[in-house]
PAVOTI-261987 format. One record per residue: residue in three letters; x, y, z of N, C-alpha, C, O in turn. Coordinates in steps of 0.001 Angstrom, whole numbers, padded with zeros to 6 digits, always signed. Example, Ala and Ser with C-alpha at 12.3 -4.5 7.8 and 13.67 -1.06 7.14 Angstrom:
BEGIN
ALA+013190-005690+007800+012300-004500+007800+013200-003300+007800+014236-003319+008465/SER+012850-002250+007080+013670-001060+007140+012900+000030+007870+013409+001138+008039/
//
This chain:
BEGIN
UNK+088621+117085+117202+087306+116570+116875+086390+117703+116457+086760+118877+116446/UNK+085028+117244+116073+084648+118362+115237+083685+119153+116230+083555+118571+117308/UNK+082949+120405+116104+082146+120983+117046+080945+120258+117408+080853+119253+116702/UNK+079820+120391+118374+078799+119918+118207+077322+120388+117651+076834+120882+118668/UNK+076735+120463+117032+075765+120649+116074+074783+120718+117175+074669+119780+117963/UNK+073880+122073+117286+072811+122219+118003+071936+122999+117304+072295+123759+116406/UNK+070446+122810+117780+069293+123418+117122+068934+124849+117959+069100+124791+119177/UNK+068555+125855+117511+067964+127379+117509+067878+128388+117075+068690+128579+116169/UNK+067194+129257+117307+066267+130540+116556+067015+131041+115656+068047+131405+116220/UNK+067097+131427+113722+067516+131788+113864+067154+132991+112873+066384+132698+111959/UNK+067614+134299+112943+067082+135049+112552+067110+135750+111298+066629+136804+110880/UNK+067806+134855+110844+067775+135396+109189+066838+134015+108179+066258+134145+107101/UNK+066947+133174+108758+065741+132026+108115+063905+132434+109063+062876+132525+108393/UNK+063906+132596+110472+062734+133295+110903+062260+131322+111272+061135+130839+111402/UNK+063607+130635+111340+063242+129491+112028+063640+128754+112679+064192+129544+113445/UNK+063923+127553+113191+064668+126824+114280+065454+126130+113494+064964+125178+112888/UNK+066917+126474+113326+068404+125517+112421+069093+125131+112498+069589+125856+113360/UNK+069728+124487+112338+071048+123389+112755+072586+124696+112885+073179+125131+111898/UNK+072848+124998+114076+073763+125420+114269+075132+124432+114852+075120+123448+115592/UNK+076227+125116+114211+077830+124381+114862+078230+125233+116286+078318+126461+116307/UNK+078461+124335+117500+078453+125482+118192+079599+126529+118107+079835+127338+119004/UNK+080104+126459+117251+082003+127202+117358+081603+128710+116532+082264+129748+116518/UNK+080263+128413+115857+080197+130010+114685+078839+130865+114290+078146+130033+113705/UNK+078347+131718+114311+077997+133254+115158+077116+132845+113602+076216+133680+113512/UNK+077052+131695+112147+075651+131644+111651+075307+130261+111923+076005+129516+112611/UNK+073868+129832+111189+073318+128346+111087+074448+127860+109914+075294+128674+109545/UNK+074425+126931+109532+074869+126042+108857+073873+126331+107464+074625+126816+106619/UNK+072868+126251+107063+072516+126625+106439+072683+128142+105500+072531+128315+104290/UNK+073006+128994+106443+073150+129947+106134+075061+130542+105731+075543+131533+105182/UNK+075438+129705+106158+076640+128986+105622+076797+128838+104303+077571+129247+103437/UNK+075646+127989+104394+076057+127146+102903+075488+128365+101718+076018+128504+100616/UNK+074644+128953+102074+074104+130126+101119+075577+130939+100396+075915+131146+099231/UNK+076341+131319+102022+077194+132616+101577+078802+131748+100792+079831+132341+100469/UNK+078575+130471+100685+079369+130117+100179+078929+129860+098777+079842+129983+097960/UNK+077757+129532+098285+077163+129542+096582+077161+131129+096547+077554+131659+095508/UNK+076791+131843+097493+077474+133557+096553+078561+133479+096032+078629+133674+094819/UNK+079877+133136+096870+081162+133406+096715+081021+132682+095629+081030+133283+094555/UNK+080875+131384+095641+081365+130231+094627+080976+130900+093175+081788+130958+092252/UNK+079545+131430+093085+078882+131750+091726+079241+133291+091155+078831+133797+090110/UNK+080074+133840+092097+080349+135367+091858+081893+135341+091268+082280+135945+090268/UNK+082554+134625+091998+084310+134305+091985+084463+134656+090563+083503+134935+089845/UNK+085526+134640+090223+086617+134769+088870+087771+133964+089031+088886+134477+089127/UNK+087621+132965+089061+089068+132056+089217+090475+132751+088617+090674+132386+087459/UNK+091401+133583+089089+092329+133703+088395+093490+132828+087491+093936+131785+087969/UNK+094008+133377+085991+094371+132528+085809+096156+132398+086393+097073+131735+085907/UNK+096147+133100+087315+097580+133039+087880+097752+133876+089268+097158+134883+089656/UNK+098296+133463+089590+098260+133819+091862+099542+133525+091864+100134+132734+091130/UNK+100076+134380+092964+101015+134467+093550+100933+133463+095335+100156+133569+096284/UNK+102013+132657+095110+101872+131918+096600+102809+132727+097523+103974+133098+097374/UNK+101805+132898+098654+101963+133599+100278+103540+133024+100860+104265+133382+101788/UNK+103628+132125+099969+105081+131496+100820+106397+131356+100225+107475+131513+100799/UNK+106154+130981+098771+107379+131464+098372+107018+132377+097884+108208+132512+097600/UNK+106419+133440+097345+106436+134497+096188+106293+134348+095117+106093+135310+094375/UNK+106346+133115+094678+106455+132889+093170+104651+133035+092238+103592+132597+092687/UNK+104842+133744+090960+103274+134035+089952+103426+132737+089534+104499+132465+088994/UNK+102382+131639+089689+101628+130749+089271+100934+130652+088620+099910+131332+088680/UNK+101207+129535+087443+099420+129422+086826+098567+128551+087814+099046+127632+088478/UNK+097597+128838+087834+096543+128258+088384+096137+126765+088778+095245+126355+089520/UNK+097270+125976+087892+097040+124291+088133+098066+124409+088968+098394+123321+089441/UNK+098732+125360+089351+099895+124641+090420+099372+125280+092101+100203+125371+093004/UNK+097918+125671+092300+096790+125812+093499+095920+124665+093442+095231+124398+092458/UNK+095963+123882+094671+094079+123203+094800+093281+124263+095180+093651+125367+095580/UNK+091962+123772+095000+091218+124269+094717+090603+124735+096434+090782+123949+097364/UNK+089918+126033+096640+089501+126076+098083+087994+127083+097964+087926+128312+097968/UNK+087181+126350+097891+086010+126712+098205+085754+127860+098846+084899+128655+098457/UNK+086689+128078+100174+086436+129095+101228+087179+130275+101080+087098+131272+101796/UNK+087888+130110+100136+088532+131317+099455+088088+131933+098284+087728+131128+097425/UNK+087988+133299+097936+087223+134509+097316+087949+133785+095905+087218+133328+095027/UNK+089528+133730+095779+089373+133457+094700+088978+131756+093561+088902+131597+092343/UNK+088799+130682+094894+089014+129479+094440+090027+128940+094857+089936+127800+095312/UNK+091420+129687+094816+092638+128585+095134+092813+128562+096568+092097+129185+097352/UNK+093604+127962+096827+094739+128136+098059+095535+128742+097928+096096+128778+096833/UNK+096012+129600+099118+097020+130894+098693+098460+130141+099034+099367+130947+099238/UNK+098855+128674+099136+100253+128194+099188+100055+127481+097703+098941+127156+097293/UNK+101008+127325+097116+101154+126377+095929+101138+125219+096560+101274+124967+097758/UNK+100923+124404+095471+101461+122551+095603+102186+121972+096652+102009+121274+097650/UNK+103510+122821+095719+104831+122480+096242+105118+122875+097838+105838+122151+098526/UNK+104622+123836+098262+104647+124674+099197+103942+123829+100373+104441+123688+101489/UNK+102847+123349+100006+101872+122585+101124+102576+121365+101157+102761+120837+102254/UNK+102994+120836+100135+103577+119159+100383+104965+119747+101383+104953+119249+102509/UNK+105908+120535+101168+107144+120739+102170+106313+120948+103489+106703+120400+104521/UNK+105314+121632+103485+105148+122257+104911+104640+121026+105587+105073+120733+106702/UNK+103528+120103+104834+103305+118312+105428+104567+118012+105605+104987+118548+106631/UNK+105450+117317+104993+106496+116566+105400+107178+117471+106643+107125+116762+107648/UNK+107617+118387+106868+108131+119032+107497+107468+118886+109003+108135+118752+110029/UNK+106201+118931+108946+105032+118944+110140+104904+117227+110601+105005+116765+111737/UNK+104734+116736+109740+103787+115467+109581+105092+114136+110111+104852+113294+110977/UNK+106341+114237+109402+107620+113802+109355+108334+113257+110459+109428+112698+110531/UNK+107150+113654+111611+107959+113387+113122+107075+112328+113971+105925+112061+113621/UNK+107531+111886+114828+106552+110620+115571+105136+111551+115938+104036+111227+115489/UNK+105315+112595+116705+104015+113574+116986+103022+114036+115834+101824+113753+115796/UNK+103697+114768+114933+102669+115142+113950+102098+114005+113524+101032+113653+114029/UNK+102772+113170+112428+102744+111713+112006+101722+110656+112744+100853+109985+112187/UNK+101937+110674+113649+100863+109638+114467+099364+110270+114534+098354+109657+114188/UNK+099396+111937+115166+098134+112174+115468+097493+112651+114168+096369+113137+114295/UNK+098097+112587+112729+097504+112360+111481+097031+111139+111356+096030+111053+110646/UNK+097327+110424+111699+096893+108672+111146+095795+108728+112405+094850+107943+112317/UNK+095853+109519+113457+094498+108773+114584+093333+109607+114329+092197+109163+114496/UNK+093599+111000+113864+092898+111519+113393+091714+111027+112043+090495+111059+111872/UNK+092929+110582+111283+092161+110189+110157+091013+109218+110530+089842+109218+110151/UNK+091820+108198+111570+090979+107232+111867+089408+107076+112194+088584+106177+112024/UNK+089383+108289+112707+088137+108618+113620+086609+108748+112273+085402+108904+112462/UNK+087142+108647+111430+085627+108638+110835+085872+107716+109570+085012+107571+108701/UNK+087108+107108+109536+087339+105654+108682+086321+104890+108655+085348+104778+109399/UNK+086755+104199+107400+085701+103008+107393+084208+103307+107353+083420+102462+107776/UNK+083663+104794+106728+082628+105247+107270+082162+105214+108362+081123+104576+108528/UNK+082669+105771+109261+082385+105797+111118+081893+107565+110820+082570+108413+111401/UNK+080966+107941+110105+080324+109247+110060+080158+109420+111460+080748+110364+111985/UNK+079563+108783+112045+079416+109423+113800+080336+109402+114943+080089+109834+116069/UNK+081744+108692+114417+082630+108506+115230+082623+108139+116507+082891+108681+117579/UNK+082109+106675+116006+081730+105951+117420+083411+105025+117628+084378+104687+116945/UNK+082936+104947+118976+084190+104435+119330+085795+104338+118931+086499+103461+118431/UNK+086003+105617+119384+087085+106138+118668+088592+106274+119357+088804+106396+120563/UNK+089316+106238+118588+090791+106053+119329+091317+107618+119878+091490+108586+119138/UNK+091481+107597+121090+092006+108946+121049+093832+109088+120983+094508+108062+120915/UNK+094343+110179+121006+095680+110684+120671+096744+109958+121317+097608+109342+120693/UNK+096648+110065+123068+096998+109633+123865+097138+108206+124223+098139+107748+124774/UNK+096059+107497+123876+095844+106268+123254+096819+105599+122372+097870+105037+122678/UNK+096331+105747+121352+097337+105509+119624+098807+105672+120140+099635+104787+119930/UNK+099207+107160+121020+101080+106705+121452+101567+106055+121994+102666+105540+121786/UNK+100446+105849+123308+100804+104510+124413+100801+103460+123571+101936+102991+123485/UNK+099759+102711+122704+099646+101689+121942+101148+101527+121085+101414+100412+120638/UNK+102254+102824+120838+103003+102715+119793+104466+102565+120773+105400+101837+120433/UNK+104460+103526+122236+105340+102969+122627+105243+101263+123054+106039+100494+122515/UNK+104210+100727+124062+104560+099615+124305+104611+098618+123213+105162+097570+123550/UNK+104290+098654+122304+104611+098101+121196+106457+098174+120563+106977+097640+119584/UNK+106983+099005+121552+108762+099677+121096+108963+099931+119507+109768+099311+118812/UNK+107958+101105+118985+108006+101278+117971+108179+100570+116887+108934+100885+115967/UNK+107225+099197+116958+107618+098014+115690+106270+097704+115760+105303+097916+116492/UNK+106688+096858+114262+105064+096479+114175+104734+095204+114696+105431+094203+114859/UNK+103321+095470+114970+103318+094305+115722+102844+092929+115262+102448+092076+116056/UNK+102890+092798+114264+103191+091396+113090+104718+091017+112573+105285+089929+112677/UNK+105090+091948+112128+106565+091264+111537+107614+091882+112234+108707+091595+111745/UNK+107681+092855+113498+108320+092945+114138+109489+094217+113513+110480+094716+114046/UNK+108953+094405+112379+110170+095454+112016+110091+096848+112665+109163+097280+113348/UNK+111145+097424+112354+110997+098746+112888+110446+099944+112435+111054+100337+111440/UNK+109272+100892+112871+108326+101208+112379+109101+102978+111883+109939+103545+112584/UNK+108636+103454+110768+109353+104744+110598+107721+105772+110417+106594+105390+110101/UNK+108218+107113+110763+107056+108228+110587+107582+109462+109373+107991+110618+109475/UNK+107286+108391+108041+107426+109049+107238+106877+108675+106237+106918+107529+105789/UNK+106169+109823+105671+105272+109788+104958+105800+109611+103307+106786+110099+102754/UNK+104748+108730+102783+105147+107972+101331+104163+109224+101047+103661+110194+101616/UNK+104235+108314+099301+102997+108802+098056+102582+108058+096920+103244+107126+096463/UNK+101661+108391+096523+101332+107448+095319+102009+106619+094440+101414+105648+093973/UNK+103705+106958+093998+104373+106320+093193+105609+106243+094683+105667+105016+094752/UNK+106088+106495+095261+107015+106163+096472+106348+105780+097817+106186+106569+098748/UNK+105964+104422+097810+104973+104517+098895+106362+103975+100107+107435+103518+099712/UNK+106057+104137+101330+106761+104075+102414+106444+102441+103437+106023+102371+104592/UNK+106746+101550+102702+106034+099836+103085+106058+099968+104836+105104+099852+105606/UNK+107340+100218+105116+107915+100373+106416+106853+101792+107265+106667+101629+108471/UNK+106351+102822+106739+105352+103654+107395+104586+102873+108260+104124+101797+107882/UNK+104335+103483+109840+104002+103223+110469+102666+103129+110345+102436+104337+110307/UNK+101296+102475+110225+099799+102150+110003+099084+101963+110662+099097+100747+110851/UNK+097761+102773+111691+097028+102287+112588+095913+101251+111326+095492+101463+110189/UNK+095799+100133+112310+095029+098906+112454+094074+098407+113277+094279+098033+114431/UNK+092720+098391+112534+091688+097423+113674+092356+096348+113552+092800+095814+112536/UNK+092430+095952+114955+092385+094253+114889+091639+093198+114985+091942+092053+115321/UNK+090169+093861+114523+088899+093230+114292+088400+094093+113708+088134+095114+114342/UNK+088059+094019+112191+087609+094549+111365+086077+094423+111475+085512+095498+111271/UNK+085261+093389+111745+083780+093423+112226+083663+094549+113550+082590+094618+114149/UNK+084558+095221+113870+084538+096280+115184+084227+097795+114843+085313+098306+114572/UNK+083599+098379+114778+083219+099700+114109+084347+100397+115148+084260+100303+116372/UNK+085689+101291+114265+086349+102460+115388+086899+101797+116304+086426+100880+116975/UNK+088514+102542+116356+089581+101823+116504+089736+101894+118358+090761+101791+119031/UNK+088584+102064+118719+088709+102460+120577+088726+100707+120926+088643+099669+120268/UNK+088872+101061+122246+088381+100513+123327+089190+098686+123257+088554+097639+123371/UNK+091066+098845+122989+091871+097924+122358+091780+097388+121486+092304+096281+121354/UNK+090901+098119+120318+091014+097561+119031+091777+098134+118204+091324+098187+117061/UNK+093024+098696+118414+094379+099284+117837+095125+098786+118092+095144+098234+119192/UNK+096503+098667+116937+097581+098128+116739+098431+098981+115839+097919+099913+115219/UNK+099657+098709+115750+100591+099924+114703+100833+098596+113948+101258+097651+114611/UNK+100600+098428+112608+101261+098075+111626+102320+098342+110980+102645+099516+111158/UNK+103101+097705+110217+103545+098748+108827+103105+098769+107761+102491+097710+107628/UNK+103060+099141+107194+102146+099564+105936+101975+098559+105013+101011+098692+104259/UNK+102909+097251+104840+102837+095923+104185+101955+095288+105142+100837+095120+104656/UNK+102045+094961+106091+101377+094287+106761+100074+094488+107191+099356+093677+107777/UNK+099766+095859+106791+098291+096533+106968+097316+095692+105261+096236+095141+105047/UNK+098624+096106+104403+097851+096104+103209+097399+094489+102861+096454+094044+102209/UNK+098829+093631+103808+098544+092246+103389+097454+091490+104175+097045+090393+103794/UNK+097039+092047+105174+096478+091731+106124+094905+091990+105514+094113+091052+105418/UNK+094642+093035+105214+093337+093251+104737+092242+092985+105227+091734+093770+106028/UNK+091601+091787+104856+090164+091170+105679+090581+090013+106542+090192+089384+107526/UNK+091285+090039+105925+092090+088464+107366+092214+088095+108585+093327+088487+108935/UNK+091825+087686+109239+091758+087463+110871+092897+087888+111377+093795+087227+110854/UNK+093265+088545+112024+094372+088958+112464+095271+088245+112969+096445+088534+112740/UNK+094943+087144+113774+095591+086114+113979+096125+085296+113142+097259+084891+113398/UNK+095638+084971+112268+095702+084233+111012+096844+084903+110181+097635+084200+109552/UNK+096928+086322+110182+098362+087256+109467+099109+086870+110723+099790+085912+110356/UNK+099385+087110+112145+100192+087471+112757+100643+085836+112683+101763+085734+113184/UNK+100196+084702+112281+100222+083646+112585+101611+083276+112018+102560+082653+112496/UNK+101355+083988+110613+102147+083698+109294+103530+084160+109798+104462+083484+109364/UNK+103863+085204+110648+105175+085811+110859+105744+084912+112132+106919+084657+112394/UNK+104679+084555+112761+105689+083691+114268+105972+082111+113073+107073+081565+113133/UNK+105147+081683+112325+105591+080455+111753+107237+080585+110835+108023+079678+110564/UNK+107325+081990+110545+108283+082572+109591+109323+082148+110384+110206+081318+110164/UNK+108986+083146+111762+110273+083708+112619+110732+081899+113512+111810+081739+114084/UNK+109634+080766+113413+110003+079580+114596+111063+079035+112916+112274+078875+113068/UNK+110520+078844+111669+111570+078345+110642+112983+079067+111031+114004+078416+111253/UNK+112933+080146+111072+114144+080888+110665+114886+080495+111986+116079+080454+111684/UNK+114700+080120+113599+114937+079714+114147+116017+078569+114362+117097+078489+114946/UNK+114943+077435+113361+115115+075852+112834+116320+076208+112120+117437+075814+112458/UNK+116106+076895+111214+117235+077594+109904+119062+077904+110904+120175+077539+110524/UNK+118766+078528+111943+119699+079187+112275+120196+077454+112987+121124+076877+112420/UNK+119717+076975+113834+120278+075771+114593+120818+074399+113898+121386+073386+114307/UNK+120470+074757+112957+120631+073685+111769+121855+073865+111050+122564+073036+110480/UNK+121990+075319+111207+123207+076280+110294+124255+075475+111448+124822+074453+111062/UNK+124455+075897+112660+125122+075755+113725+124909+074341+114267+124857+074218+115491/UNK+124820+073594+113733+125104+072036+113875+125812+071798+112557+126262+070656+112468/UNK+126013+072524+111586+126279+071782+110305+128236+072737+110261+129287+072320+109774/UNK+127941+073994+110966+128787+074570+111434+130051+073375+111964+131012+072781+111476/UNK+129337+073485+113257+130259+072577+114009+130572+070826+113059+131630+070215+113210/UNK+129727+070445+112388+130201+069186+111838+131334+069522+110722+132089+068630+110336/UNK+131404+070626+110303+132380+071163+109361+133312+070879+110024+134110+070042+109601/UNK+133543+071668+111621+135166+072292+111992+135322+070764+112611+136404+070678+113191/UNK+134720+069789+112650+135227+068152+113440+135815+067171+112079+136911+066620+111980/UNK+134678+067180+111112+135490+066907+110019+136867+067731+109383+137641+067043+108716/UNK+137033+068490+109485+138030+069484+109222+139334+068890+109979+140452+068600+109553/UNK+138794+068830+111174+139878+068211+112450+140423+066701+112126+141594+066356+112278/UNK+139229+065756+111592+139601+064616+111258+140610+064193+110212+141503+063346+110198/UNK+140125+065137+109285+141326+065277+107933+142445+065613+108027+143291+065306+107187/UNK+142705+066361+109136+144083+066834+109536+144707+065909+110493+145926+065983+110649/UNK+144001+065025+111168+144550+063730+111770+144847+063067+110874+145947+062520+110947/UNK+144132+062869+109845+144150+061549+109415+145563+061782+108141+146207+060850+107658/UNK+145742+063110+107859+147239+063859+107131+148382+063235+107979+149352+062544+107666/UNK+147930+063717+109155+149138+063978+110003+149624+062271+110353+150828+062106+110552/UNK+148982+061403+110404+149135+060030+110443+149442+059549+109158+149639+058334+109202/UNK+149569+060053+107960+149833+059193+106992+151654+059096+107200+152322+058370+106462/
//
């Protein structure tokens, strides 16, 4: 979570400023030494990444404000392996999605919020499935053109609820997050027990029609065996 923001003296403005408590300026004064950097910089047109070694042109860095030269000193490629690699496991993976959560939906003040510990208990007793269609939930991360339907998805389950605290979390999968949308939750989860009581009907129906097979079957062979 993020630091907390407090007011006092400070001595390079000669006034009372919004300080973070984690760092030695105001916030303001922050933001100054970062329009130096920003307006002084020379964007190079090629960097070498810290991780593999390889000279880059410059579109293969995002962009980083807090760095002298503009980029990020890992390439692209380099940061997406090191996510999957990190992110890829029930631990990383989850406390990315609760994280994110915390200021979703515009929750700027992060009210009522899900914590870490929370979100896993919610995922074991749930036995790692979702809890609409029952499938089995995976911690692996999609992308824009390969999205991951089956990815595991924290869910309000009351969307009029600002912040996913206080049992208003659920693990989705990622279809069922997206199909679900503004929908009463009940009203989606409704749709999968009506699915799962057919498929039920489906199966007992199979297995009566089963057994009328193997009796007729039996009859025909009497009725051979008597001619």
């Amino acid at each position: 979570m993020s630091s907390n923001k407090i007011e006092k003296w400070c001595n390079a403005h000669k006034k009372v400023c919004l300080w973070s408590s984690k760092t030695t300026t105001c916030i303001e004064r922050r933001k100054e030494n970062l329009e130096k950097v920003k307006n002084n910089r020379n964007i190079p047109e090629e960097q070498t990444c810290n991780k593999c070694n390889k000279t880059l042109h410059k579109s293969f860095f995002d962009s980083d404000n807090s760095k002298y030269s503009g980029l990020k000193s890992k390439c692209k490629s380099c940061i997406k392996e090191n996510d999957y690699k990190k992110y890829n496991t029930w631990k990383g993976y989850t406390q990315k999605k609760i994280v994110a959560s915390w200021k979703a939906h515009n929750n700027k003040e992060m009210i009522n919020i899900l914590t870490i510990e929370e979100g896993l208990t919610i995922l074991e007793k749930q036995n790692y499935k979702c809890n609409h269609c029952n499938i089995e939930l995976e911690c692996k991360l999609g992308n824009q053109i390969y999205k991951n339907y089956n990815g595991a998805s924290l869910d309000r389950i009351d969307v009029s609820i600002v912040g996913y605290g206080n049992g208003n979390s659920q693990w989705l999968c990622m279809s069922c997050n997206n199909g679900k949308n503004t929908m009463p939750d009940i009203e989606h989860k409704n749709k999968f027990y009506l699915r799962d009581l057919k498929i039920e009907e489906l199966k007992s129906e199979n297995e009566i029609l089963k057994s009328n097979i193997i009796e007729l079957e039996k009859e025909v062979l009497r009725l051979r065996g008597g001619m």
